[in-house]
C-alpha positions in Angstrom: 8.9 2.9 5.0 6.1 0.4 2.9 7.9 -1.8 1.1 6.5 -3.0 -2.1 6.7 -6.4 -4.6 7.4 -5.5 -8.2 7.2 -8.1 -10.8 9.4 -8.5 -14.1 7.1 -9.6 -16.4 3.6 -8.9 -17.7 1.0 -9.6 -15.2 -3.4 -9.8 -14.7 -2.4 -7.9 -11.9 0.0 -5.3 -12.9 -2.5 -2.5 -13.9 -3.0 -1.8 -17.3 -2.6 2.1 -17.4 1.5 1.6 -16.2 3.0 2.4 -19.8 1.2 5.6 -20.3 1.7 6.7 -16.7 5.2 5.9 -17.0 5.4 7.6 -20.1 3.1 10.6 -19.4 5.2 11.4 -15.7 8.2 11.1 -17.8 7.5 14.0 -20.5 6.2 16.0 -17.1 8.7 15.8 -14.2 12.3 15.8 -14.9 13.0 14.0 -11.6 10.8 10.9 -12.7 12.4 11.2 -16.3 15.9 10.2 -14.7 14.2 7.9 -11.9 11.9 5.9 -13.6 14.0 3.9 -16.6 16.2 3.1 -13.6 13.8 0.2 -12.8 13.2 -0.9 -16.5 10.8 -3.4 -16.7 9.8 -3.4 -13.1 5.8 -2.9 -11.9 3.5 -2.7 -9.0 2.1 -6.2 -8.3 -1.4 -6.0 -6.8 -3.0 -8.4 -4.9 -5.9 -9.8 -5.4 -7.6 -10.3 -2.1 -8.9 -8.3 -0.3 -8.5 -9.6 3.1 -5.3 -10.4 2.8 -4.3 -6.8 1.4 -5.9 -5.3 4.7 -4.4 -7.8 6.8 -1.0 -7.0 5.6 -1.4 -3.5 5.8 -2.8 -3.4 9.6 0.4 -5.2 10.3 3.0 -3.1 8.6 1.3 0.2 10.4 4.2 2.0 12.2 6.9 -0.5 11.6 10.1 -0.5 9.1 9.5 -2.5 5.8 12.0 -5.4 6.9 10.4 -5.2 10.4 7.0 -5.9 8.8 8.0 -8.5 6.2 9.1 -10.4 9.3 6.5 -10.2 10.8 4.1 -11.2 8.0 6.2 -14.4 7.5 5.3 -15.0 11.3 1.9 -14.6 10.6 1.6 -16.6 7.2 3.0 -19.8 9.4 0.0 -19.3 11.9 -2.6 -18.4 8.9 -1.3 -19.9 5.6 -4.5 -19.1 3.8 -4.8 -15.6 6.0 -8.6 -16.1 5.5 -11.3 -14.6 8.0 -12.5 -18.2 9.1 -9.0 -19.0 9.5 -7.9 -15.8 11.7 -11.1 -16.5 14.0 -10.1 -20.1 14.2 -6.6 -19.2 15.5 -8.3 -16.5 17.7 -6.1 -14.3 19.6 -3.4 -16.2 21.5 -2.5 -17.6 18.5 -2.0 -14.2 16.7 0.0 -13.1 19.5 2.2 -15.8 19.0 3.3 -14.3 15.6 4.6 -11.5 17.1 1.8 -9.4 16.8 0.9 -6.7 19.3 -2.5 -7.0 21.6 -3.8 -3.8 19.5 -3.2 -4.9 16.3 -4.4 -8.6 17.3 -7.6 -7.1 18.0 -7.9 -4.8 14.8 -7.5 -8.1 12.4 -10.1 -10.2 14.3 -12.0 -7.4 14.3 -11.9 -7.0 10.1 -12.3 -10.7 10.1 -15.4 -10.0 11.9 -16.1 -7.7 9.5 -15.6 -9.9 6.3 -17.5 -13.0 8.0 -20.4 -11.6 8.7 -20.8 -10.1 5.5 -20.6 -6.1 6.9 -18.5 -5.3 4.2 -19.5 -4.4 1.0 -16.4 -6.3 -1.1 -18.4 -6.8 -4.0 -19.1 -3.2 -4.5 -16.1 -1.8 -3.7 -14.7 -2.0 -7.2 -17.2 0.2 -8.3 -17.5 3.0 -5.9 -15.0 5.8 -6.0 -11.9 6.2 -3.7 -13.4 8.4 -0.8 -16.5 6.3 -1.0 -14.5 3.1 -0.3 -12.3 5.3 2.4 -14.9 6.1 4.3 -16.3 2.5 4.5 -13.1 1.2 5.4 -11.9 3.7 7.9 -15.1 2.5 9.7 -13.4 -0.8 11.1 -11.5 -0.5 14.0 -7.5 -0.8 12.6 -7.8 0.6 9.0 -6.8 4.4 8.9 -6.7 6.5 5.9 -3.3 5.0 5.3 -4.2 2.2 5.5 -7.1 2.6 3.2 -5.4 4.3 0.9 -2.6 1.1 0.6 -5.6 -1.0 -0.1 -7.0 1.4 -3.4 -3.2 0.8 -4.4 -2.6 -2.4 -3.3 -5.7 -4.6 -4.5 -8.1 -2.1 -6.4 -5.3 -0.6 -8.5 -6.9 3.1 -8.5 -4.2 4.8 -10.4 -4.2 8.4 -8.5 -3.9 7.6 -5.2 -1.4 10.4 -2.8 -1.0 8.8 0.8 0.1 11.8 2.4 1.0 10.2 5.5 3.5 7.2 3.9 6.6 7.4 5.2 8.2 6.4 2.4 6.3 8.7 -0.1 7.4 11.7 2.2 10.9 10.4 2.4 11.3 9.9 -1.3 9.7 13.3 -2.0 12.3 14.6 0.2 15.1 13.0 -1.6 14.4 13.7 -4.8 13.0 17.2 -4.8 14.2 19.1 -1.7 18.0 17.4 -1.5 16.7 15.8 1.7 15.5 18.8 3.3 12.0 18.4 5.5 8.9 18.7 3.6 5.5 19.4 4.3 1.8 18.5 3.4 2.0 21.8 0.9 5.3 20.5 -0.4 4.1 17.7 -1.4 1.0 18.6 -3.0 3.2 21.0 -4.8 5.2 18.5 -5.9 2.3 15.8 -6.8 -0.1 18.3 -8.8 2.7 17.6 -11.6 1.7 13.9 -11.3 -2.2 14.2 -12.0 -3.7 11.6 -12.6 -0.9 9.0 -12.2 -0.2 9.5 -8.5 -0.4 6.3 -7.4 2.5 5.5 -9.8 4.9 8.6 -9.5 4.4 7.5 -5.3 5.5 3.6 -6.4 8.5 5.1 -7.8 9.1 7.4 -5.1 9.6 4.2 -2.5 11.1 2.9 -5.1 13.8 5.7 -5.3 14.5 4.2 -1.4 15.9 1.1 -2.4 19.1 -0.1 -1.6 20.6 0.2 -5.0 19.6 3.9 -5.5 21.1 4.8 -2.1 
């Protein structure tokens, strides 16, 4: 399940469409109406670089939320500035030191590759539209849709964002709608149409729904 940080007060980078998404999901879906004042005041924090953003999200692929906070503690003593130059300085004996597996070693020297030699279009990125900046990702060797799609959330703040395959989004769909029952792809596109165009929101709240204190 992808954990996420959440902030208390008013941000630069907690988006600026939050209060009408809240509000807007709220007159919609009577699940989010009960869910949502449950965490008050509290909002998606996004990060603002880029590098970092995919770096963290190659690591937490296929792991538990505690499992990859760990590990990302492991890595940040290693790389405190998680920078490209950094990461090809360390090289890879040095990543797997932290912890980190040979594959997933490989797929963040790889993006730092990417991000050193300029192959990357980071710049533009804020500009093009979701699938555009999917499809460029997905092209380095690590970053799957899911991962991609953590990114738009994560750093470019794209408000309507469904990651089909999160864990957590599919558990918390579960939970909430189908009284823990399976669901599938078609369930939850059922169940997101209602969320249009604040999917990326209604999903926050859905891991969110996870937490401890809602258990």
């Amino acid at each position: 399940m992808h954990k996420v940080k959440s902030v208390r007060n008013v941000d630069l980078q907690v988006p600026n469409y939050w209060e009408e998404a809240k509000s807007e999901l709220m007159k919609r879906d009577r699940i989010l109406r009960k869910l949502i004042p449950q965490f008050g005041d509290l909002y998606l924090l996004g990060r603002d670089d880029s590098f970092t953003t995919l770096t963290r999200s190659i690591i937490g692929q296929q792991i538990s939320g505690i499992s990859a906070n760990a590990l990302w503690e492991k890595y940040l003593r290693v790389c405190p500035k998680s920078s490209p130059a950094e990461v090809l300085s360390v090289g890879k004996l040095g990543l797997l030191a932290c912890g980190l597996s040979k594959r997933k070693t490989d797929y963040i020297l790889d993006l730092a590759g990417h991000f050193k030699d300029g192959s990357v279009h980071v710049d533009n990125w804020v500009d093009m539209s979701d699938e555009a900046v999917i499809a460029e990702l997905t092209q380095i060797r690590g970053i799957s849709r899911w991962t991609a799609e953590m990114f738009l959330i994560f750093n470019l703040l794209r408000p309507n964002i469904l990651p089909l395959d999160d864990p957590g989004l599919i558990t918390g769909i579960s939970k909430n709608y189908f009284s823990g029952e399976p669901v599938s792809r078609i369930d939850i596109r059922e169940v997101a149409a209602n969320w249009e165009p604040w999917r990326t929101v209604a999903t926050w709240y859905m891991w969110r729904s996870l937490d401890e204190k809602t258990i």
